[in-house]
C-alpha positions in Angstrom: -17.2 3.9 -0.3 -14.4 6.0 1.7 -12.6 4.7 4.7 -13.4 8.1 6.4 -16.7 8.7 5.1 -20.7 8.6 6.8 -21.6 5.9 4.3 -19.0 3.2 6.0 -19.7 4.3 9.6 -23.5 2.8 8.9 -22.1 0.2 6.6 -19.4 -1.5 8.9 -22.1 -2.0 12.2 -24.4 -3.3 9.8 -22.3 -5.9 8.4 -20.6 -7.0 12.4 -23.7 -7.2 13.6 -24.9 -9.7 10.9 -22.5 -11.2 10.6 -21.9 -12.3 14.3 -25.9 -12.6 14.3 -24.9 -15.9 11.8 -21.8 -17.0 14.4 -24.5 -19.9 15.3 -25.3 -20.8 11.7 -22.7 -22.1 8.7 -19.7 -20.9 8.1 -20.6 -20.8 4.6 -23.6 -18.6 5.5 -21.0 -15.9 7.2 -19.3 -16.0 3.6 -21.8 -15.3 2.0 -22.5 -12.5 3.7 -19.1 -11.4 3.2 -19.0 -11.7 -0.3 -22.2 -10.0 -0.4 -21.3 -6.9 1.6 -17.8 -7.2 -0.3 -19.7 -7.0 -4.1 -21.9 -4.0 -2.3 -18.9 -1.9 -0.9 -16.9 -2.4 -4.2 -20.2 -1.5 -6.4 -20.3 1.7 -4.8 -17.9 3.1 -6.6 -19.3 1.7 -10.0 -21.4 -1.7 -10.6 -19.4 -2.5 -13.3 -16.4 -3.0 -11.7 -17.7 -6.3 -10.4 -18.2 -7.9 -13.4 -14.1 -7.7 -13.7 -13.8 -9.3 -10.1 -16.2 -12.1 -10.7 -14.6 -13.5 -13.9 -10.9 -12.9 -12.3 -12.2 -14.8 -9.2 -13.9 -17.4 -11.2 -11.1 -17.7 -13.4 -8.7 -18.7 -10.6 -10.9 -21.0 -9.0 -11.3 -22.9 -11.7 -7.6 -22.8 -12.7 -7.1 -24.2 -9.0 -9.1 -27.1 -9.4 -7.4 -28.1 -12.7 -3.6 -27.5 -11.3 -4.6 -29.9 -8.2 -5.5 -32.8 -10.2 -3.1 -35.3 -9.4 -2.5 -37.3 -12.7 -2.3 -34.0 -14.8 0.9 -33.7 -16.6 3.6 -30.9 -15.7 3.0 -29.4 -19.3 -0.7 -28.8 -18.9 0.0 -27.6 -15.4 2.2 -25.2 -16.6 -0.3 -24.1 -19.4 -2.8 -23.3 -16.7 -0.5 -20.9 -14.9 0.3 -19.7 -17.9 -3.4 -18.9 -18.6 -3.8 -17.5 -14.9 -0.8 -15.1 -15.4 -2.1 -14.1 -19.0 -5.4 -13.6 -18.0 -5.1 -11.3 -14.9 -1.9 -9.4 -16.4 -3.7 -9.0 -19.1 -6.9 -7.7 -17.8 -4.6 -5.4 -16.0 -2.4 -4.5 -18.8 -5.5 -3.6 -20.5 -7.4 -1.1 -18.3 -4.3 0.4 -16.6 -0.9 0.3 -19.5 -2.8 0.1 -22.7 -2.7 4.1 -23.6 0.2 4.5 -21.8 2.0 1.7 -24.0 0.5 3.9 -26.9 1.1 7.3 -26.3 4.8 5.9 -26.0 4.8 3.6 -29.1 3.6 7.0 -31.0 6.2 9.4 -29.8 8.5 6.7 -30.8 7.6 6.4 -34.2 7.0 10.2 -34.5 10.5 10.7 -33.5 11.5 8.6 -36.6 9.6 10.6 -38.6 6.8 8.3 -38.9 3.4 9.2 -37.6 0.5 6.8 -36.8 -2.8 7.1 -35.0 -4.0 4.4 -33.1 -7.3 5.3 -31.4 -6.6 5.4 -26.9 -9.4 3.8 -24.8 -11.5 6.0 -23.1 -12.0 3.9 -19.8 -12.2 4.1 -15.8 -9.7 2.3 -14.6 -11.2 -0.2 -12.0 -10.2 0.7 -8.1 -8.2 -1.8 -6.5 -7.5 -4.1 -9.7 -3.8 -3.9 -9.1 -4.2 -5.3 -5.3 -6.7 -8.3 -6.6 -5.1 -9.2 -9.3 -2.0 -10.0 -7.7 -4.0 -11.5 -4.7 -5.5 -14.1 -7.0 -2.0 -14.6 -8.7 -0.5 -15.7 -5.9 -3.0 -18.8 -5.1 -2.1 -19.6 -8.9 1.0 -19.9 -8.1 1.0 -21.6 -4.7 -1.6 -23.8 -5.9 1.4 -24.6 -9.0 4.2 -25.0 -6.7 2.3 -27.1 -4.4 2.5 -24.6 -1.8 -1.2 -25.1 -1.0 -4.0 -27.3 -2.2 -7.2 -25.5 -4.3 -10.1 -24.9 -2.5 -13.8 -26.3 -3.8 -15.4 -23.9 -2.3 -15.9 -21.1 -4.3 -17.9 -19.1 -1.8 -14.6 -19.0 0.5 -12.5 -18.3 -2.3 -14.6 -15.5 -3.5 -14.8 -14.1 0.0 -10.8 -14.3 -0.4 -10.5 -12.4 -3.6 -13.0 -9.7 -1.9 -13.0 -9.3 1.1 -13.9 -5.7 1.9 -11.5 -4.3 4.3 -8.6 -5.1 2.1 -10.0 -5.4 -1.4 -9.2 -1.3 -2.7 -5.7 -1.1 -1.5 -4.7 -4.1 0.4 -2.6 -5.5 2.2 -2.1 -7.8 -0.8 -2.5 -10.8 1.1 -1.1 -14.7 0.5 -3.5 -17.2 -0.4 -1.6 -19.7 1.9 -2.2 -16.8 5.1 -5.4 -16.0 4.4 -7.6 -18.2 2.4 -7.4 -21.0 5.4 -9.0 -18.6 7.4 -11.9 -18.7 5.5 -12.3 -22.1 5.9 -12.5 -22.3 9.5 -15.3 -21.4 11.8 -14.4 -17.6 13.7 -15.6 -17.0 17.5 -16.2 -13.5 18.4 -12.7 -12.7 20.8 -13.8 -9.1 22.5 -9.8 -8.2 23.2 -9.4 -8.7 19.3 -12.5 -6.7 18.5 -11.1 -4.0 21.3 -7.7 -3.9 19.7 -9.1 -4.0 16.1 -10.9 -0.7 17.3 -7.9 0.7 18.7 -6.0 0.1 15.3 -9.3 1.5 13.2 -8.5 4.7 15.4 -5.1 5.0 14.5 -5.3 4.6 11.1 -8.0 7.2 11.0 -6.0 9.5 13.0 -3.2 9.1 10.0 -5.8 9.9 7.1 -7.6 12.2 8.3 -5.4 14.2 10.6 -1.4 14.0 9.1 -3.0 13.0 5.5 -5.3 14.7 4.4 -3.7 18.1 6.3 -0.4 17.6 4.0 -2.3 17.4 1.2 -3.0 20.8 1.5 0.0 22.1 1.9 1.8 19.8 -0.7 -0.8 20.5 -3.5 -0.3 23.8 -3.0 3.2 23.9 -3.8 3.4 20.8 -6.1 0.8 22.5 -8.3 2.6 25.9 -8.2 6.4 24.9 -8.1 7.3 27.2 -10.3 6.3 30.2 -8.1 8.0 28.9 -4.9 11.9 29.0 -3.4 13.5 26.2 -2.9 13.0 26.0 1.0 9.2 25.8 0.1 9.7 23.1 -2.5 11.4 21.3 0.1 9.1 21.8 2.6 6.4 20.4 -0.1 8.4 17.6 -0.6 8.6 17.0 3.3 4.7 17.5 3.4 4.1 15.1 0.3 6.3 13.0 2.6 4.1 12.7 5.4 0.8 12.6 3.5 1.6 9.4 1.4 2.9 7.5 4.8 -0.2 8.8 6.5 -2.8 7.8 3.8 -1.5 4.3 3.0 -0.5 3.1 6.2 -3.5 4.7 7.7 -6.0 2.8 5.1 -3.7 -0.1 6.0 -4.2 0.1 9.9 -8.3 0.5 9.0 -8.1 -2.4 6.8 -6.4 -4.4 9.3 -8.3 -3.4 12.5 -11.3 -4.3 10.7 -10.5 -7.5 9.3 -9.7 -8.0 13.3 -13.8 -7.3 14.0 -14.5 -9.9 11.8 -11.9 -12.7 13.2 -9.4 -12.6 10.4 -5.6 -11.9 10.9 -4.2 -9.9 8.1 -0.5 -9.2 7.7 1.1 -6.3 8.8 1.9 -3.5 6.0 3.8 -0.7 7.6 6.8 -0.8 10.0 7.3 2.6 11.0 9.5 3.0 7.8 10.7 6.4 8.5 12.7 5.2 10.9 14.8 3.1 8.9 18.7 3.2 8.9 19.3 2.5 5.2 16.8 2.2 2.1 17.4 -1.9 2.2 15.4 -1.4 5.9 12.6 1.1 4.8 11.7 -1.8 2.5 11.2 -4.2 4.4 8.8 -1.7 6.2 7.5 -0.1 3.3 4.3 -2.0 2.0 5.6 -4.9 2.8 2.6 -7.2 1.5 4.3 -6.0 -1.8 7.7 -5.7 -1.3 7.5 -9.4 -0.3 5.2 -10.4 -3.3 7.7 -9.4 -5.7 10.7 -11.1 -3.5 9.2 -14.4 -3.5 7.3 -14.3 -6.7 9.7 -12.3 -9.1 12.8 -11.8 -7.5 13.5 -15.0 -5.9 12.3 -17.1 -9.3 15.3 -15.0 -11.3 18.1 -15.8 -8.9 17.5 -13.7 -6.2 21.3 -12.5 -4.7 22.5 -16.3 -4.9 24.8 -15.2 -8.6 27.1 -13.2 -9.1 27.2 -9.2 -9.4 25.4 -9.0 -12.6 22.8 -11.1 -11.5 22.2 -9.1 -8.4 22.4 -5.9 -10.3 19.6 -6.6 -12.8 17.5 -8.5 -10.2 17.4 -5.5 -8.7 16.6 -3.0 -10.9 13.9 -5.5 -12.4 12.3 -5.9 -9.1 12.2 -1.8 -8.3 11.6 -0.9 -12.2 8.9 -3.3 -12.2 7.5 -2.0 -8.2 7.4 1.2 -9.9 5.7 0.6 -12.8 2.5 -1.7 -10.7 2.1 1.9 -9.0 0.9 3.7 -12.5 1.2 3.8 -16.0 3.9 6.9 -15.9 7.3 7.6 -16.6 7.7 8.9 -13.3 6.8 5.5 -11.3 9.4 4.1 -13.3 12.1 6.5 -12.5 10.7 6.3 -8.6 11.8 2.9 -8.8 14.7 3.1 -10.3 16.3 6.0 -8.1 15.5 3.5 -5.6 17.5 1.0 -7.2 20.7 2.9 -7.3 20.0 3.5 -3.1 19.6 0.3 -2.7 22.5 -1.6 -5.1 25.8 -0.5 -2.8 24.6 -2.0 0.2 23.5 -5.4 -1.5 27.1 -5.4 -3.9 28.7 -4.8 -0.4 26.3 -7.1 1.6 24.6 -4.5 3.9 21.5 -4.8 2.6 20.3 -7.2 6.1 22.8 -5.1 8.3 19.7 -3.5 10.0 17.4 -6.1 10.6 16.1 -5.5 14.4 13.9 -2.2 15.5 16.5 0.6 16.0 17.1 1.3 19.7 15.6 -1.3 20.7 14.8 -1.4 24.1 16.2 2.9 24.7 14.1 6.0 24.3 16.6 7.8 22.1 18.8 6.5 19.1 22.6 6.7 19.1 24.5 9.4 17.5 25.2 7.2 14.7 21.6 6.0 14.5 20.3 9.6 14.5 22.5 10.7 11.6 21.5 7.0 9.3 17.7 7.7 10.1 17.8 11.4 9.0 20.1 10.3 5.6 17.6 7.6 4.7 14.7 9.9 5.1 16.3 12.6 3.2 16.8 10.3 0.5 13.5 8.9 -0.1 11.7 12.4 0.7 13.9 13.3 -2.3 12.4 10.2 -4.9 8.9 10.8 -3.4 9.2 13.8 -5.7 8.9 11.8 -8.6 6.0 9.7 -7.6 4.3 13.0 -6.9 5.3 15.2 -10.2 3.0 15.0 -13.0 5.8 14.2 -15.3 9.2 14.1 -15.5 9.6 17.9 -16.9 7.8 18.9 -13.4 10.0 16.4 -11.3 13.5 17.6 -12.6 12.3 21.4 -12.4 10.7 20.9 -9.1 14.4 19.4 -7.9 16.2 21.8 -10.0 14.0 24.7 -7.8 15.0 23.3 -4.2 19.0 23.5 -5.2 20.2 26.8 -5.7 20.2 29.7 -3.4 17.0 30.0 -2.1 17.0 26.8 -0.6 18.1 29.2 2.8 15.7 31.2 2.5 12.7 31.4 5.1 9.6 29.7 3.5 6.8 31.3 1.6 3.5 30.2 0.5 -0.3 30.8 1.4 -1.4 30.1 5.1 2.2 29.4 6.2 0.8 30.3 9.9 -1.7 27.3 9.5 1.6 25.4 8.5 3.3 26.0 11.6 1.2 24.6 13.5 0.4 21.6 11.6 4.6 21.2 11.6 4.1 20.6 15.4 1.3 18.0 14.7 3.4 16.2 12.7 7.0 16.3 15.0 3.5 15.0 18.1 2.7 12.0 15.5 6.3 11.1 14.9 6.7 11.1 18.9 3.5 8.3 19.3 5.3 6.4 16.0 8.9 6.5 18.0 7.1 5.2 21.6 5.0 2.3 19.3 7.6 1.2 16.7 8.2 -1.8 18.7 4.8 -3.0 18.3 2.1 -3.8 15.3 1.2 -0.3 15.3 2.1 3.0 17.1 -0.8 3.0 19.7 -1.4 -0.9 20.5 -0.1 -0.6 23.8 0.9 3.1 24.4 -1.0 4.0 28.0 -1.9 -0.1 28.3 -0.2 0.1 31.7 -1.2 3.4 33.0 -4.1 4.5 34.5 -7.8 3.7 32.3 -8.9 7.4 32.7 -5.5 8.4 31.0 -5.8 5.9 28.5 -9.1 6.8 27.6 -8.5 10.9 27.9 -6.1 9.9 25.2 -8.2 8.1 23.2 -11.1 11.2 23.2 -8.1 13.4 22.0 -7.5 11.3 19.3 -11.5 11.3 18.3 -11.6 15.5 19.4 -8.5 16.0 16.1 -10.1 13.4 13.7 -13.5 15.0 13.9 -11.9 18.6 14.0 -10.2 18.3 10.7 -12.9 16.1 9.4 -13.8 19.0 6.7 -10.5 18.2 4.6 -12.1 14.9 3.2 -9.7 13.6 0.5 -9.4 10.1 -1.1 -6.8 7.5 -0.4 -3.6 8.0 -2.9 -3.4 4.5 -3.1 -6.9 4.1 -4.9 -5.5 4.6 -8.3 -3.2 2.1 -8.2 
């Protein structure tokens, strides 16, 4: 069940309505509720999916209550993280690395001369199984480190592990942020609901209108590279740019405005991360419920920055080798991450990696000179490794960069409906306008008009709807669903 599709309009009223229907009732009947319309919304894209969610939830649970017995010994308690990490790694090793592991362990002995056959397995991979899985992980290991103490209620920590809004593509939330909040009785707030709507809007807006619009365009000249001049492969790249922004931070802002209907606070995943100065700052803005999960469950663990250059130069390239492979079983990922890396080493080895920790311009309309020049560098450099997390493989990555660099990169732009382009060019430089006025907030519209006349504010608010149901008919699926 789509963000953006018929099927959740009906499905999301249904659920607020019962749901603050049982306000006066249990808190454990609300949960239930939500697991229940969690378990349906998941089903819908197959049934059998939820058998893998049930024994990963049940499995943590139970590994919960044996890590917060007091008198057990630090050996046992290590053998039930061990078990939890095992478990869900495994479970995800299995349905998302297992052929890809093979195909490579084949070509490996083939290149020795050596051939074996080793039969592939021919299944689905789940949607959402990398966000869950590293969900449940993380009360594991708060639960081991004492972070937080295991829940007994296994109807609130089921509700944790699904709960709909978030469950497909996150934000990968902390079990010590959100599983209290399950735990304690929510009152409708009609300024949270309001802003929750607001947020839906935007998000919306992003999928459906930049999104799903630069698909078209980027597909296009992704899937035909070979017949395009290197001003057009850029411009694909710039377009493939857009769209992932748009699609994950737009599920994001959905997610997040509709946990708000529901009471719950989830963390913020997007920072207007196009706006960064360097590549240390677009991480910290760029899915940041992962970013931080590695930092503080991977990166920090190994040593962090604390040792010396070494140290920080494998931490590094573990933690962005590793980011790259969570996103999919390709070489590509991999090399994603690790492009990213070599950004993002010089300014750690010369400590500048926090240099640019507050919003840039800050209290202005416009950026300095200097600011101007670092957020144009930093784009250009991670609209440049975006081509790798969008080629099919690294053959079609190198000969899709190797196309943009020669001559005909000054040539004017070529490809099928390059009128329609245009005009969506303009719709893009609009949206970055709104991102620049809201990048000091949560998101780009929370209070954009807030102090200006209501009919302005609302004539605003119609346009928005008037573009999202204009370019409705481009319905594509979030990106971030086969991760």
């Amino acid at each position: 069940m789509l963000f953006n599709s018929i099927d959740f309009a009906i499905f999301l009223p249904i659920v607020f309505i019962l749901y603050w229907l049982l306000k006066d009732k249990s808190l454990r009947i609300q949960n239930i509720l939500i697991v229940g319309a969690s378990y349906f919304f998941y089903g819908q894209w197959d049934y059998r999916f939820l058998g893998l969610i049930i024994f990963s939830t049940l499995t943590d649970y139970l590994i919960g209550l044996g890590l917060g017995k007091p008198q057990l010994k630090s050996a046992k308690r290590k053998a039930l993280l061990l078990t939890s990490i095992l478990v869900n790694l495994g479970i995800l090793g299995l349905f998302k690395y297992y052929n890809f592991f093979l195909e490579n362990i084949t070509t490996v002995f083939s290149f020795l001369g050596k051939e074996i056959q080793v039969g592939s397995l021919n299944i689905i991979l789940p949607v959402g199984i990398s966000f869950y899985t590293f969900q449940t992980l993380s009360y594991s290991i708060d639960v081991y480190q004492r972070k937080l103490k295991p829940t007994k209620d296994l109807i609130a920590f089921s509700a944790f592990v699904s709960f709909f809004p978030q469950l497909v593509a996150g934000p990968i939330e902390r079990a010590a942020h959100f599983l209290p909040q399950f735990h304690r009785r929510r009152k409708f707030n009609y300024y949270q609901a309001v802003d929750g709507l607001r947020q839906i809007l935007w998000g919306l807006f992003k999928k459906m209108v930049i999104a799903d619009n630069c698909a078209i365009y980027a597909n296009e000249i992704f899937n035909n590279s070979s017949n395009y001049s290197g001003s057009t492969l850029l411009l694909g790249a710039f377009f493939f740019t857009f769209q992932i922004y748009g699609d994950f931070s737009g599920y994001s802002d959905i997610a997040i405005g509709t946990a708000k209907l529901f009471g719950f606070d989830l963390m913020q995943n997007f920072a207007f991360p196009y706006f960064s100065r360097d590549v240390a700052e677009f991480w910290r803005r760029w899915h940041i419920s992962l970013s931080t999960w590695f930092r503080d469950y991977l990166y920090i663990p190994l040593g962090g920055s604390r040792g010396g250059s070494w140290m920080k130069v494998r931490n590094t390239f573990l933690i962005f080798l590793v980011s790259g492979f969570w996103h999919g079983a390709n070489w590509t990922f991999i090399v994603w991450g690790g492009i990213n890396a070599i950004y993002f080493l010089p300014l750690l080895l010369l400590k500048r990696n926090r240099h640019n920790l507050k919003v840039v311009a800050q209290g202005r309309y416009l950026p300095s000179g200097k600011e101007a020049l670092s957020i144009a560098v930093t784009f250009s450099l991670t609209m440049l490794a975006w081509i790798f997390f969008r080629a099919e493989n690294l053959n079609h990555a190198l000969s899709y960069l190797q196309g943009i660099f020669n001559s005909s990169l000054f040539s004017i732009p070529d490809f099928p409906n390059r009128r329609d382009a245009v005009f969506f060019l303009i719709l893009i430089v609009y949206f970055l306008l709104i991102e620049w006025l809201g990048r000091e907030n949560k998101y780009a519209i929370e209070k954009l008009f807030m102090k200006r006349n209501r009919i302005l504010r609302w004539i605003y608010y119609y346009s928005i709807i008037y573009m999202i149901v204009f370019f409705a008919g481009q319905e594509q699926d979030f990106i971030y669903f086969q991760f």
